[in-house]
C-alpha positions in Angstrom: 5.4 43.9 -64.7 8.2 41.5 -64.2 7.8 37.9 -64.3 9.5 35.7 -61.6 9.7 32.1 -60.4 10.8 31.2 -57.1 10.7 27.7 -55.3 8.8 26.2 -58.0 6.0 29.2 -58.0 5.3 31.6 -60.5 4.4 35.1 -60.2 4.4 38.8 -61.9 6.1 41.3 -59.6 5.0 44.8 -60.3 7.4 47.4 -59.5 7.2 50.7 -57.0 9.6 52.5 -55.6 8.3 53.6 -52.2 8.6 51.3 -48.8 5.5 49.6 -49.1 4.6 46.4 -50.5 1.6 44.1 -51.0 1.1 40.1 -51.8 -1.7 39.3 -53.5 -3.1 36.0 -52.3 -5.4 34.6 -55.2 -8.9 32.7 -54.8 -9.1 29.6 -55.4 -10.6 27.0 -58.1 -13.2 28.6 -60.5 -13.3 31.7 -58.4 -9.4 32.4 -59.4 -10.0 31.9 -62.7 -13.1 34.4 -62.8 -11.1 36.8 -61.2 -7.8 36.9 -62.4 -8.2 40.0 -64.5 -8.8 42.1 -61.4 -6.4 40.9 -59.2 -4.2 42.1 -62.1 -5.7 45.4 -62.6 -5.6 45.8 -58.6 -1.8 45.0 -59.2 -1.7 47.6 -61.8 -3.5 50.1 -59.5 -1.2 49.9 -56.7 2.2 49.9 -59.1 0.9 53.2 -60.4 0.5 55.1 -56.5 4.0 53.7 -55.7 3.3 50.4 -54.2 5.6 46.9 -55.0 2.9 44.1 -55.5 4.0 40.5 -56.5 1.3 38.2 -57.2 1.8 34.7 -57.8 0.4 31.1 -57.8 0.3 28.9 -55.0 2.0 25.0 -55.5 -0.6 23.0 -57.6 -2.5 25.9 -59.0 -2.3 28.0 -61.6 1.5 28.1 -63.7 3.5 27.0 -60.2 4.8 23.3 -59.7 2.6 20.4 -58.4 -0.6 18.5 -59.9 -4.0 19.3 -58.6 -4.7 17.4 -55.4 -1.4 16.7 -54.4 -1.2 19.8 -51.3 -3.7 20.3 -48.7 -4.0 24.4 -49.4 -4.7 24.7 -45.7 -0.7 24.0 -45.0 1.2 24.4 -48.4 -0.7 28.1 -49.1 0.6 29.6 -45.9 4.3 28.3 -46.9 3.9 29.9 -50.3 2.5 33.4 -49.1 5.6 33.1 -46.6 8.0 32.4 -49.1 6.2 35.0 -51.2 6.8 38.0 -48.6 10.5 37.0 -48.0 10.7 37.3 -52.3 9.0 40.6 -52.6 11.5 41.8 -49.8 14.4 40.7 -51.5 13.6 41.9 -54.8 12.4 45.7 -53.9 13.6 46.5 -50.3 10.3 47.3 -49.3 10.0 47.7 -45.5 6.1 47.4 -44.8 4.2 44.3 -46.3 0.4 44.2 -46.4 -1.5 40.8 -47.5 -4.4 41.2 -49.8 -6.4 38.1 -50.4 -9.3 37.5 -52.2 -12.2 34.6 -51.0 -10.4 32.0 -50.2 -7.5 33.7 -50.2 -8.5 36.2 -47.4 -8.4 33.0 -45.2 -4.9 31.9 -46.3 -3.5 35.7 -46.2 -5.0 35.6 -42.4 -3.5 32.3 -41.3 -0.3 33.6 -42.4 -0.7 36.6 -40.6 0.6 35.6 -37.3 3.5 33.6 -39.4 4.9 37.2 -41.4 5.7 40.9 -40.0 3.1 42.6 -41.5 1.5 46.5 -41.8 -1.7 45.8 -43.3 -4.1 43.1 -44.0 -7.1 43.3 -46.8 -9.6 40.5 -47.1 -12.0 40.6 -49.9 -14.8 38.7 -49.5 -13.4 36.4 -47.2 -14.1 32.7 -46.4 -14.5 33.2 -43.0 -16.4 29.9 -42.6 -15.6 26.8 -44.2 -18.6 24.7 -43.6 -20.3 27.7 -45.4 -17.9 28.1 -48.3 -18.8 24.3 -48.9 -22.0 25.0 -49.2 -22.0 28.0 -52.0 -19.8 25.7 -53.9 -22.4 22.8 -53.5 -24.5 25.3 -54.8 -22.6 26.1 -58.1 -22.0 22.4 -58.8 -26.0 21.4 -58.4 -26.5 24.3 -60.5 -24.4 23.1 -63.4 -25.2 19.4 -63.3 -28.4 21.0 -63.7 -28.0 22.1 -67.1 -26.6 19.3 -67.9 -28.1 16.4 -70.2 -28.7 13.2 -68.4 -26.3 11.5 -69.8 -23.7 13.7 -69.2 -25.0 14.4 -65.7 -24.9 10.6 -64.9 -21.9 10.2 -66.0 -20.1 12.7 -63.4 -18.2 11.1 -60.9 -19.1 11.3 -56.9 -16.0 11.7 -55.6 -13.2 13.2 -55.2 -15.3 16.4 -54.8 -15.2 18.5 -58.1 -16.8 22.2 -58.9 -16.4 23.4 -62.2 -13.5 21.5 -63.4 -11.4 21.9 -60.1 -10.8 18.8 -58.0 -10.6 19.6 -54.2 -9.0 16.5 -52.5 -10.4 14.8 -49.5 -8.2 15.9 -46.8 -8.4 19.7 -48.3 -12.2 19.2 -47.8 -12.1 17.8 -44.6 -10.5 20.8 -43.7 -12.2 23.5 -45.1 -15.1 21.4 -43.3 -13.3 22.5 -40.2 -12.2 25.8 -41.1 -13.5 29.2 -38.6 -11.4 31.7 -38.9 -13.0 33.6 -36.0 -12.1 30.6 -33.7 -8.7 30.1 -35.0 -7.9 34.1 -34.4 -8.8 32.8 -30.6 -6.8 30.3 -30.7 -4.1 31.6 -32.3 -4.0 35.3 -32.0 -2.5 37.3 -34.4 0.7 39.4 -33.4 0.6 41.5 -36.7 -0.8 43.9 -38.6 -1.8 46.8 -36.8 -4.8 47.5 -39.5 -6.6 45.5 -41.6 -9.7 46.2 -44.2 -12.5 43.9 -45.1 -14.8 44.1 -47.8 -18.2 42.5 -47.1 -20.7 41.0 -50.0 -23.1 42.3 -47.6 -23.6 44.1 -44.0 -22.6 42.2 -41.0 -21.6 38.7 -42.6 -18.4 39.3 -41.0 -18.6 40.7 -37.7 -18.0 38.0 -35.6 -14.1 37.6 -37.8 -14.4 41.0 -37.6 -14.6 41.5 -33.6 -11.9 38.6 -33.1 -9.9 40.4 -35.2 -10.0 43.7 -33.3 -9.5 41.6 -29.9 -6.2 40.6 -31.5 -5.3 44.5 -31.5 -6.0 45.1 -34.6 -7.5 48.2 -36.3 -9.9 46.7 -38.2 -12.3 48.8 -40.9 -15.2 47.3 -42.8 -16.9 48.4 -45.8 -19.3 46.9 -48.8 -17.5 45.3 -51.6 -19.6 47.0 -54.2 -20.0 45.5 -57.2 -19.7 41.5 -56.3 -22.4 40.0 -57.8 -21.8 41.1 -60.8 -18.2 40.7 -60.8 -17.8 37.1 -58.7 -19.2 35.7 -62.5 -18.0 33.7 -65.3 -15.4 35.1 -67.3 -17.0 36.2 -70.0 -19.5 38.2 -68.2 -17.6 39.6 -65.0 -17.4 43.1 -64.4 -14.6 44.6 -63.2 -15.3 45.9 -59.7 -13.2 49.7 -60.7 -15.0 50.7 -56.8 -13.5 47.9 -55.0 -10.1 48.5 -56.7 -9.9 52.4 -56.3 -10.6 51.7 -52.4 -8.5 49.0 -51.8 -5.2 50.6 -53.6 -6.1 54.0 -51.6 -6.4 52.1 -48.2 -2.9 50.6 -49.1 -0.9 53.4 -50.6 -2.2 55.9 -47.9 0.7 58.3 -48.3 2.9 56.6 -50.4 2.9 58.9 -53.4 4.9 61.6 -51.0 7.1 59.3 -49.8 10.4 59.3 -50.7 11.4 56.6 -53.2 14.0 53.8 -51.2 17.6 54.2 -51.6 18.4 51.2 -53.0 15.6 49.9 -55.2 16.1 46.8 -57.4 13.4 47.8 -60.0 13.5 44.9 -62.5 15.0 40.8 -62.5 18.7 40.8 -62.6 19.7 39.3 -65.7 21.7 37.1 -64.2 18.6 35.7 -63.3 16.4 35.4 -66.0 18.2 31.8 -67.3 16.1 31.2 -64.4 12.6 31.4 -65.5 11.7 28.1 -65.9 9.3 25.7 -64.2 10.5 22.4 -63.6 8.0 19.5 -62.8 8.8 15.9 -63.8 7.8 15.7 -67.2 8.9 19.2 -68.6 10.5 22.4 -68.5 8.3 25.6 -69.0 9.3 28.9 -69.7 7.4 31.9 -70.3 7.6 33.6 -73.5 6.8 37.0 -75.4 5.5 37.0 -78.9 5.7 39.8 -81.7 5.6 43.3 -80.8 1.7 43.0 -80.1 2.6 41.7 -76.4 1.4 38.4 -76.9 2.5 36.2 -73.5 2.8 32.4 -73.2 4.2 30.0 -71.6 5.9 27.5 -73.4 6.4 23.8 -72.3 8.7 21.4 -73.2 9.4 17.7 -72.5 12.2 16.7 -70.7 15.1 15.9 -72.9 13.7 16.4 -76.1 15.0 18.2 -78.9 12.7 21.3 -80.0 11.2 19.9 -83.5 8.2 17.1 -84.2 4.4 18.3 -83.3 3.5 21.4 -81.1 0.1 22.1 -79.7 -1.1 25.7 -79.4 -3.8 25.7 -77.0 -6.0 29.2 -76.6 -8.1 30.9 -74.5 -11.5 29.7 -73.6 -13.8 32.9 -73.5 -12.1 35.5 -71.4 -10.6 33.2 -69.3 -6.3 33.1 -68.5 -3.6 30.5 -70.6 -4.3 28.4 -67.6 -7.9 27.1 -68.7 -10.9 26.9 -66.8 -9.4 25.3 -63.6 -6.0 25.2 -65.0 -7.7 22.7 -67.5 -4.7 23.9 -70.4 -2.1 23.3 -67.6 -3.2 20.0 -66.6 -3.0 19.3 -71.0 0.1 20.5 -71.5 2.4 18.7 -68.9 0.1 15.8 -69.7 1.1 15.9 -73.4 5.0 16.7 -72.1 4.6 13.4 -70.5 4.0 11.4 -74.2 7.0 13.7 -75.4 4.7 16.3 -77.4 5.6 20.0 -76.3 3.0 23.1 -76.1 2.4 26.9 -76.0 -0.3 27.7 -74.0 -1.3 31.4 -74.9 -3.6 34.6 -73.9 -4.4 36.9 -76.6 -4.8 40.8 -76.4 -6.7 41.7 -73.8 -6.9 38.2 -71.9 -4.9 37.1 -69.0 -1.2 38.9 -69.0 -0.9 39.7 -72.9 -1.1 43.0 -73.6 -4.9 44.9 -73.6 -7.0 45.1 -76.5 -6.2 48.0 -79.3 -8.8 51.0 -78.4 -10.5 51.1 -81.1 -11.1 47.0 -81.4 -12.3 47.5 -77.5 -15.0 49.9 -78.6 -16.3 48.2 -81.3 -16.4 44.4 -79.5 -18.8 44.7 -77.0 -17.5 40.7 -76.2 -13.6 41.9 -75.5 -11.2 39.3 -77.1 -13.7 36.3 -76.8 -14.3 36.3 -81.0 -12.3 39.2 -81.9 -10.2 39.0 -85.2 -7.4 40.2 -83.0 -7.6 37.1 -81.0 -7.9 35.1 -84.4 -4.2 36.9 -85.3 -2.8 36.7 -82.3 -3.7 32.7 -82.2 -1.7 33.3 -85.9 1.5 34.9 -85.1 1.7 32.3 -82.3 1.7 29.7 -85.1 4.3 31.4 -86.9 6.9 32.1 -84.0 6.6 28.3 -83.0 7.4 27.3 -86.4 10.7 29.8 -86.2 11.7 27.9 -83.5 11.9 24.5 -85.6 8.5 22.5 -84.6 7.6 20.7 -87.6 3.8 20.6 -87.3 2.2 23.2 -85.6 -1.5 22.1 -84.1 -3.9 24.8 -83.1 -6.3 23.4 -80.2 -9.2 25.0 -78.2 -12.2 24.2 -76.2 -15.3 26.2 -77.5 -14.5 29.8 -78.4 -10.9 28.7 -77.9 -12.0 26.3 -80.6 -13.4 29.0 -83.3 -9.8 31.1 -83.1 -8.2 27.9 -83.0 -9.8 26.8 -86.6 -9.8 30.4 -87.7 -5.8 30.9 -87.5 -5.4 27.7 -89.3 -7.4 29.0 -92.3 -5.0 32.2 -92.3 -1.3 31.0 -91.1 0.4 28.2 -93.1 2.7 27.2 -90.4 -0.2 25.7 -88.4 -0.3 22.8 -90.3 -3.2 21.1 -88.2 -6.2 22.2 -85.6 -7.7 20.2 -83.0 -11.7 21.8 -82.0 -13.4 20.8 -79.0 -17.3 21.6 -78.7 -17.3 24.5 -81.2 -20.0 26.2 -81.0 -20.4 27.9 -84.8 -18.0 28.1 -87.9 -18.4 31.7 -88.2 -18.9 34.6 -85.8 -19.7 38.3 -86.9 -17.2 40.5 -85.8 -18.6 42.6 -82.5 -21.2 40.0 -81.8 -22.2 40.7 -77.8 -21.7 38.2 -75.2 -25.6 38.8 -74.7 -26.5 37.8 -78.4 -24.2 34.8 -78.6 -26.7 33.5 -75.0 -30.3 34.8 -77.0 -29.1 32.5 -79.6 -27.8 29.4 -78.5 -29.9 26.7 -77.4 -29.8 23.4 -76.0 -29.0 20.6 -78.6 -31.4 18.7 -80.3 -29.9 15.3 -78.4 -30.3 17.1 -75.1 -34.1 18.0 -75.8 -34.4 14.4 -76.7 -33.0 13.3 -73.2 -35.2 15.7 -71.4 -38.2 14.1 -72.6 -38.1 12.2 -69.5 -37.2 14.1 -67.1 -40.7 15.0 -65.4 -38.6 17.9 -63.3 -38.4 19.6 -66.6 -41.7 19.0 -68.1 -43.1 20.5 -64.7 -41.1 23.5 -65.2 -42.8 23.8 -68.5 -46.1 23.6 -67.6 -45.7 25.8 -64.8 -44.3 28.7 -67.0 -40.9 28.5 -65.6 -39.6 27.8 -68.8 -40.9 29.0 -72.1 -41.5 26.2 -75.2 -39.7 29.3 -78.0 -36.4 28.0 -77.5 -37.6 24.5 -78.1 -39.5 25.7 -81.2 -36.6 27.6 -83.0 -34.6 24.8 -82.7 -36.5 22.3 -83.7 -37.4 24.7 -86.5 -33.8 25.5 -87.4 -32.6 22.0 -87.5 -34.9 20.9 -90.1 -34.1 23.6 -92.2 -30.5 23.4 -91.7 -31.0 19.9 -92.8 -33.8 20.7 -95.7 -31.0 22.3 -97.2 -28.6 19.8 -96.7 -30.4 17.2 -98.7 -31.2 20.2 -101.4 -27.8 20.7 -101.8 -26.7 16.8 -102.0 -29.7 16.6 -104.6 -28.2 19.5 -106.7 -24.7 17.4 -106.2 -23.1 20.9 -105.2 -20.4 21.4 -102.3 -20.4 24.9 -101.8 -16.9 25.3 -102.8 -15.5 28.5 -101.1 -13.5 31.2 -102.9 -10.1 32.3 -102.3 -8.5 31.3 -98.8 -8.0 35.2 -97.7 -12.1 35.5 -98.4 -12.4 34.0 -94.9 -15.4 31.4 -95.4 -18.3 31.9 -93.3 -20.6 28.7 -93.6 -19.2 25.6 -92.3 -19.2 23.8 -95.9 -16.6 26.6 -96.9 -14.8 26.3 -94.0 -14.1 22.5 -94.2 -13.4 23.0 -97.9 -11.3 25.4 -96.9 -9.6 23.7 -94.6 -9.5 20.6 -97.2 -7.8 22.9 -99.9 -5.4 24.2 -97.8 -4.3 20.7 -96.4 -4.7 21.3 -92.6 -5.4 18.0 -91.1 -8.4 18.4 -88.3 -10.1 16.9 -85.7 -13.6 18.1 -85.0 -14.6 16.8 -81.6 -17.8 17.0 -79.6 -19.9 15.7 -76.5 -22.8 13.6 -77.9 -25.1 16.3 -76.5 -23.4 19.6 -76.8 -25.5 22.4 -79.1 -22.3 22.9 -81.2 -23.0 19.4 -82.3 -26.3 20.6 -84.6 -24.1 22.6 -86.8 -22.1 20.3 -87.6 -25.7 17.5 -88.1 -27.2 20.1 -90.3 -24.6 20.7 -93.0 -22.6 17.1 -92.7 -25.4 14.7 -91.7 -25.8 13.1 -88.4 -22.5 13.3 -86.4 -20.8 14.9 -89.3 -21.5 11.2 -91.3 -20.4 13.3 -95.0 -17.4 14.4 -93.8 -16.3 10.9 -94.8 -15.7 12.3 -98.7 -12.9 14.5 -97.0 -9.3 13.5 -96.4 -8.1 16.0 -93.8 -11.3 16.6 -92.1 -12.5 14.4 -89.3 -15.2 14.1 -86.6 -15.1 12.5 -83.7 -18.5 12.2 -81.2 -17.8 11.3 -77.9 -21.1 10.3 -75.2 -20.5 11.4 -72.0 -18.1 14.6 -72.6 -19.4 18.1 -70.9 -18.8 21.0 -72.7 -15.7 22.5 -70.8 -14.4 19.1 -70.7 -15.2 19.7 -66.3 -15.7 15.9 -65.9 -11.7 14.7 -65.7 -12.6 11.4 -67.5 -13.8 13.3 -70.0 -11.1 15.6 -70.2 -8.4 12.4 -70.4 -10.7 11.3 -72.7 -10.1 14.4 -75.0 -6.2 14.1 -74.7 -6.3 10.7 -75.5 -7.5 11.8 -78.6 -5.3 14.8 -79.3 -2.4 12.4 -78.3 -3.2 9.7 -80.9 -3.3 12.4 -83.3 -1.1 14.4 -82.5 2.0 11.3 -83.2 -0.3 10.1 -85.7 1.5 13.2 -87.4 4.8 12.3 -87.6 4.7 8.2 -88.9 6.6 6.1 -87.6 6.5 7.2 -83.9 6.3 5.2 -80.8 3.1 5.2 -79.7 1.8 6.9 -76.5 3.0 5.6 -73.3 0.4 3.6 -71.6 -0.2 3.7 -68.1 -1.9 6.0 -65.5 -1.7 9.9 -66.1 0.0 11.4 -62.9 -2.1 14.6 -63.5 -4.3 14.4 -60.7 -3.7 13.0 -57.9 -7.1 11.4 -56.7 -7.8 11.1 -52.7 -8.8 7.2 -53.7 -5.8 6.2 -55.7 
């Protein structure tokens, strides 16, 4: 696969050499981000029979131009898949198009329909309906402020309307509120394809799109999308939907392995054209980069006339999920930090996103993928290293929960990251191969978030009528207070756990900061007032890290109303305020950052 950029988008092209093609049209908000591994191994699947498949982002989302807010999806998306068909054209010769979108993508791809010349149309799982689309992600949203603290939960704004981290502004809502695509088909009728392919998530859900479809001339088959449920998840717990795939890419390829390969194929970028890879927006230039020989990808951004030296940030993957964050989250950081002059290298590891896949044999034996994998610790490493090469004079690792572990990890084994910036980390140490599914037995809620319970009569009911069991409540109380008997055992014996050699890898988190301490790396250990990571941290340092104070390079900073994943954008501007104080707090005698608004999201009230 090829990468490309084209009107300010970014995509991968995947190259085939018979006459078909296919656009992939991506979902949308937390959905895109759970399924971005597919829609690459769909990619993969349909290279491999013969088949030219670009995918790319749409404006505002994902690697492409634009903040988050600033298009309404229901216009801009349709120019984008457009522009995207007229691309694949001109850079394979194919001569039949089909549109595959996924979710809300199925509704963009079939909008655009009657706008492109197409062969074929595949909808997975479409939005058909947007009043009921609203409602599933009204669902998800109540769900998480659920599990929320109180104090976190009170704390998330109304409006604009936000699910998971991504911000859907209020004339995109007001028309998804109006969105049918059965009507529009009426209205509107589609002059192309001449066969199209839905997936269902169940029987019938779609027959009314369905029949409009067909009146359109059409030749439309349906079939179950097997495997949803348990693939439509969060990242670290989808499941690829191999079914799905192998149907899709045989309903698109059809014939195409006999076919005779085009006369004139253009299989890979000119190189003429690859001084053109960059992303422009108004605060930086981004390119994307490969690292090492391991097939590390990244995209590197840099502020706008400024010379390549002074602090870099290094942001990683959170769980399984793409460089681009939960919600684009690690976009939305970096061109925020290009704005106060600080430049970045957002990164996937093996087997996340577009690096290269795991080794075999470290596949096999993590049942978790790349989530805590040492190879994810090494890749987060030689990342440091190359950065450095390229004349950055402080090198700061950053990540958001298990982004945060590989984050402090590589700074314990690569001297050229100089600094590490943790958000919410969850544990010091992980075991190498620990599941997904023992990592969820284990955690529980913090100790400040059973305190804020206690009045919350919804989830004393829920107690008392068995709902929930009192264990997890038990163990950690029970853990706490030996965590902490220990603590004041060890403070009594006057001993610091001082941790061996640096390439022992310390395990408990008193090694670890001495570690860190030893080896010079300046951090910054930040955490939501009622995040679980938060205990470990209580039980070896004192309450919110209070004996960290005897270190000079180690630092912790609580913060009251941050969520975990940093979802809330005031607490997510919150964080970067942070990393931007420290981050010029590095290099003394810098201006300070540039007060003012952050242009990052453009809010339907502002």
């Amino acid at each position: 696969m090829t990468p490309l950029v084209f009107g300010g988008r970014f995509g991968w092209l995947h190259n085939g050499f018979g006459k078909r093609g296919v656009v992939l049209c991506n979902a949308f908000g937390h959905e895109d981000v759970w399924s971005r591994n597919a829609m690459r191994r769909l990619a993969e699947a349909l290279s491999a029979r013969n088949v030219s498949v670009l995918r790319f982002d749409y404006r505002s989302t994902g690697d492409s131009v634009g903040v988050d807010g600033e298009f309404n999806l229901l216009g801009s998306a349709l120019a984008d898949i457009r522009a995207a068909v007229e691309q694949l054209k001109k850079r394979t010769g194919v001569t039949e198009v089909t549109l595959c979108g996924l979710r809300l993508g199925a509704a963009f791809a079939t909008l655009a329909a009657s706008e492109c010349d197409l062969d074929g149309l595949v909808l997975l799982a479409p939005v058909t309906s947007g009043r009921m689309y609203l409602r599933e992600l009204s669902a998800v949203h109540k769900t998480w402020l659920g599990k929320l603290a109180a104090p976190v939960r009170a704390a998330q704004p109304e409006a604009p309307f936000n699910v998971l981290g991504q911000v859907y502004s209020d004339e995109f809502h007001q028309g998804l509120k109006t969105l049918d695509l059965a009507k529009s088909l009426g209205n509107a009728p589609v002059t192309s394809p001449r066969r199209a392919l839905v997936l269902e998530t169940r029987p019938g859900i779609n027959t009314a799109f369905a029949d409009a479809l067909s009146a359109c001339g059409v030749d439309v088959s349906t079939e179950t999308f097997d495997g949803y449920l348990e693939f439509m998840q969060e990242t670290a717990f989808t499941v690829l939907p191999e079914r799905a795939i192998e149907t899709v890419a045989q309903w698109i390829a059809v014939d195409e392995a006999s076919v005779p390969a085009r006369a004139d194929t253009d299989a890979t970028i000119a190189d003429e054209d690859r001084h053109r890879l960059v992303i422009e927006t108004p605060e930086a230039i981004e390119r994307p980069v490969l690292i090492g020989t391991a097939g590390v990808f990244g995209v590197l951004c840099e502020p706008r006339n400024k010379p390549t030296s002074g602090p870099v940030m290094l942001i990683t993957n959170t769980s399984m999920s793409s460089h681009l964050g939960d919600s684009r989250l690690s976009v939305r950081i970096a061109r925020e930090m290009a704005r106060q002059g600080i430049a970045s290298l957002r990164i996937d590891a093996r087997g996340i996103g577009e690096s290269a896949p795991l080794p075999p044999d470290v596949a096999r034996r993590n049942p978790s993928g790349a989530i805590h994998a040492n190879t994810t610790i090494e890749d987060v490493a030689s990342a440091g290293a190359w950065l450095r090469k390229q004349g950055y004079d402080n090198v700061v690792s950053f990540g958001i929960c298990s982004g945060a572990y590989s984050a402090l990890r590589a700074a314990l084994i690569e001297p050229a990251i100089a600094a590490v910036v943790t958000v919410n980390i969850q544990r010091f140490y992980m075991p190498e191969g620990i599941s997904v599914k023992e990592i969820v037995d284990q955690q529980v809620n913090s100790m400040a978030g059973y305190a804020s319970s206690m009045f919350e009569w919804n989830k004393w009911r829920r107690l008392f009528s068995g709902e929930r069991s009192p264990l997890p409540i038990a163990r950690a109380i029970l853990s706490q207070g030996t965590a902490r008997l220990r603590l004041k055992l060890g403070e009594l014996r006057g001993s610091h756990d001082r941790s061996g050699p640096l390439q022992d890898m310390p395990m408990d988190p008193r090694s670890v900061v001495n570690a860190l301490e030893h080896k010079g790396v300046r951090t910054l250990l930040i955490y939501g007032a009622f995040d679980s990571g938060l205990d470990q941290l209580t039980s070896h340092f004192g309450k919110n890290g209070k004996s960290l104070s005897r270190f000079t390079k180690v630092k912790a900073a609580v913060i009251a109303d941050v969520d975990h994943s940093l979802f809330n954008p005031r607490a997510s501007a919150t964080v970067i305020a942070l990393c931007q104080a420290f981050m010029k707090d590095l290099q003394p005698g810098a201006s300070p950052a540039a007060a003012g608004k952050s242009p990052m999201f453009v809010s339907a009230h502002s």
